[in-house]
N, C-alpha and C positions, 0 to 999 in steps of 0.2 A: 270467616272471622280469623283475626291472630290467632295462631295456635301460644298462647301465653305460656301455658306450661311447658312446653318446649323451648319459647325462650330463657324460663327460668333454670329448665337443665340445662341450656347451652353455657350457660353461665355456672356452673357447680366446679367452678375452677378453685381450688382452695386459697383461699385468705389468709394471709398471714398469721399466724396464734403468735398473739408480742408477747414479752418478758410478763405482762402485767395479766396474762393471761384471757384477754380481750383479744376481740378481730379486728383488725387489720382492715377498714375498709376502703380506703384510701392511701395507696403509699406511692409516694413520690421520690424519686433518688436523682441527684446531678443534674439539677435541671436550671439549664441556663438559655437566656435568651437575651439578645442583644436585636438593639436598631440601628444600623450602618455598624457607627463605632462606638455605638453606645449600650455599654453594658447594663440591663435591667437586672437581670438574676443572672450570679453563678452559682454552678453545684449548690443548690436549694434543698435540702432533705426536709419531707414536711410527711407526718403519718396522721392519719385521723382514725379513731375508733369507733369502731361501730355503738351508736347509742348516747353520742356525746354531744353536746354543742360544742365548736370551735371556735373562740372570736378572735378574728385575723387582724393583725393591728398594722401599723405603720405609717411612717411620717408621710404627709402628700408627697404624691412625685415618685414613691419609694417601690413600686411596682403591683402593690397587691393585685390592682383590678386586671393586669399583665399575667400574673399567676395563677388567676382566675378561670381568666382566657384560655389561658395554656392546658388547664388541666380539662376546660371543657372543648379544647381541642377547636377551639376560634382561634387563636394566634400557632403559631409554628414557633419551635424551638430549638436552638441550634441541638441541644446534648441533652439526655437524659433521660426517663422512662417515667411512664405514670399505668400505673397497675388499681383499677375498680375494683372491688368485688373480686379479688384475684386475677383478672380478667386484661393482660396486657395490650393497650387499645394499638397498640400499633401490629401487633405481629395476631391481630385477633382475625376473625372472616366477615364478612358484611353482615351474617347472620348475627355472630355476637354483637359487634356494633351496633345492631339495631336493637339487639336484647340490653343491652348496656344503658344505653341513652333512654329506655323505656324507663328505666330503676333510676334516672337522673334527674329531678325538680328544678328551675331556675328563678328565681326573683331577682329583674334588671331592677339596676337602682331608683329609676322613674318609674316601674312599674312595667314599661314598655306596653301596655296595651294596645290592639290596633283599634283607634277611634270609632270607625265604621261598623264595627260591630258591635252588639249587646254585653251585657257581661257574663249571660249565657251565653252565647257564639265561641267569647271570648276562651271561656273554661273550655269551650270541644276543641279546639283548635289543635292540640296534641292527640285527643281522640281518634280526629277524623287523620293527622299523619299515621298514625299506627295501627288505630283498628277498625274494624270493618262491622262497626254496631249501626242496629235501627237508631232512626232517630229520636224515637219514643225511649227508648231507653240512655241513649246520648243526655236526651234533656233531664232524665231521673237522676243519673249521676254528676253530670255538673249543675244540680238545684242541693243533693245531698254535699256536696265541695262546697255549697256557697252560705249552707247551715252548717258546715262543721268552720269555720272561719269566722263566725259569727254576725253574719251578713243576713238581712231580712227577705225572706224568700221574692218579694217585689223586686228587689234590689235585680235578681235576673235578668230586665225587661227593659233598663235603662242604659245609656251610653257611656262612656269614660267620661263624658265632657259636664257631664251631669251629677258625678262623684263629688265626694271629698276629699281631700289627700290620702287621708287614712281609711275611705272606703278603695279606692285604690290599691293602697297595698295589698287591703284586705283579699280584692278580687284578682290580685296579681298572683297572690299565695295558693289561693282556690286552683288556679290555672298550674301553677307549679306542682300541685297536688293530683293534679285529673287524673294520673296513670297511674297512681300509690305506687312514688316512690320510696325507695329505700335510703337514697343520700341527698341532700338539699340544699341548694347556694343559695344564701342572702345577701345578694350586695348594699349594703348601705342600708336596711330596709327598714330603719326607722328617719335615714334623713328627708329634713322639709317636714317633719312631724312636729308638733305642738306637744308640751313632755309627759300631755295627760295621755293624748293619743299613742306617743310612743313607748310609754309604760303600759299600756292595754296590748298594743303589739309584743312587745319582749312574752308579754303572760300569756296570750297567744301561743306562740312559737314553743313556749314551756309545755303546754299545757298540750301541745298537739305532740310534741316529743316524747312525752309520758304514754300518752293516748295509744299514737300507731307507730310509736317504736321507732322514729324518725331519726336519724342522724341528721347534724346538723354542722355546715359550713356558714360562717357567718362574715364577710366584708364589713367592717364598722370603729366609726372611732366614735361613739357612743358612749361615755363612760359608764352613764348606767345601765344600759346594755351589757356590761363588761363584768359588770360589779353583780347587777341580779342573776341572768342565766344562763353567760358561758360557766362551761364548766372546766375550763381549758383555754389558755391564752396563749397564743404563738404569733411573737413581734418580728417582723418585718426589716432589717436593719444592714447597710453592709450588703447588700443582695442576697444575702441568706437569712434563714432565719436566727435571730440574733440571739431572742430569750425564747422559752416555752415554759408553762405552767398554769399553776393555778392562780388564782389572781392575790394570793397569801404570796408567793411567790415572786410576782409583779412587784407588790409592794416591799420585798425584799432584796430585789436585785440593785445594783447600783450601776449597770450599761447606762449613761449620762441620760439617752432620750429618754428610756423607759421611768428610770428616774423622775424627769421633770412631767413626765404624762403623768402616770397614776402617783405621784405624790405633788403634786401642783395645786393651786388653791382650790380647780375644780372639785380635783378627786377626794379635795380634803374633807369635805363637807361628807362627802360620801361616805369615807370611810367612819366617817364620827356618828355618821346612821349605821352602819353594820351592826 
């Protein structure tokens, strides 16, 4: 079996302690990346704190899901560093790397499900890369992932193809969940939702943050997403990030996009419910 706890010492590299006197669990410095001659991100500075949700904004086109990539070390980058959990993945050993990625969750913006399988199979599917559990206990822990998402313990036994949209994400999340992680990507993961279904997800995602302590990376141009449970917004702009804050802050900035995003007729409405 993993030796788990040995992965989690391998990782006891220390985290940043910021001005705000929070961790540091995510810090990115100079990160730039280009296709041929086309610049996507320069010198990007982006920090996430442990314990927070993040919601990452930007115009289409504008790189996010590029940044995305980059930090989960799918894309290559010309320049710059990305430090986990203190934990700098490039000068780390394959040991940490693999401790790393264990503490990592992913929700693709489709869900990415592989169809062929159940949506039990689907939750082991990180299990069986990393650990070396009976199956009898594999199926106890991805049935407990698929009751803490709010999924009907049946729901295990059926295929993607036989989902909802919003059962999907839901078993997409389950699956991103299966190692208890400690940092979490959502790309997009309320779009293609209907706004009752993707206000149930936002409360979700809240509500499991509270629970296991989750940080949270969030891809989304959701306004109400934006509005009910990041707690922290960092726009996208210019190839760096252009504004960060709270969304009090959003709605006070005058950078021209950010401007027309959260004070637009959309967001108008929103803000006259706050």
């Amino acid at each position: 079996m993993a030796d788990v706890s040995h992965n989690h010492h391998e990782l006891s590299g220390a985290a940043g302690k910021g001005t705000n006197g929070r961790e540091c669990i995510l810090e990115a410095r100079d990160i730039s990346v280009a296709f041929g001659s086309h610049q996507v991100l320069d010198k990007l500075d982006l920090d996430i704190w442990r314990g927070e949700i993040l919601g990452f904004v930007g115009a289409s086109g504008a790189g996010k899901s590029v940044l995305l990539r980059t930090i989960l070390q799918l894309s290559s980058r010309q320049g710059g560093t990305i430090k986990i959990l203190g934990v700098d993945y490039d000068t780390a050993t394959p040991q940490q790397r693999i401790a790393l990625d264990m503490r990592l969750g992913v929700l693709f913006q489709h869900g990415a499900l592989f169809s062929a399988l159940t949506v039990l199979e689907n939750i082991q599917v990180p299990m069986r890369e990393y650990l070396d559990l009976p199956k009898t206990l594999m199926d106890e822990l991805a049935l407990l992932k698929i009751e803490l998402v709010g999924l009907r313990p049946e729901t295990a036994d059926l295929y993607p193809s036989e989902l909802s949209g919003g059962m999907i994400k839901r078993a997409a999340l389950a699956r991103a969940l299966a190692l208890d992680p400690d940092l979490v990507f959502l790309d997009e993961p309320t779009s293609g939702l209907d706004p009752i279904s993707a206000a149930e997800f936002d409360e979700l995602i809240s509500k499991l943050r509270d629970t296991l302590g989750l940080t949270v990376y969030m891809v989304t141009h959701d306004l109400d997403s934006l509005f009910s449970v990041c707690d922290r917004i960092a726009v996208l702009g210019n190839r760096k990030i252009a504004v960060e804050g709270t969304i009090e802050d959003m709605l006070a900035s005058n950078e021209p996009w950010v401007k027309s995003y959260f004070r637009g007729k959309r967001a108008r409405s929103l803000v006259r419910e706050k």
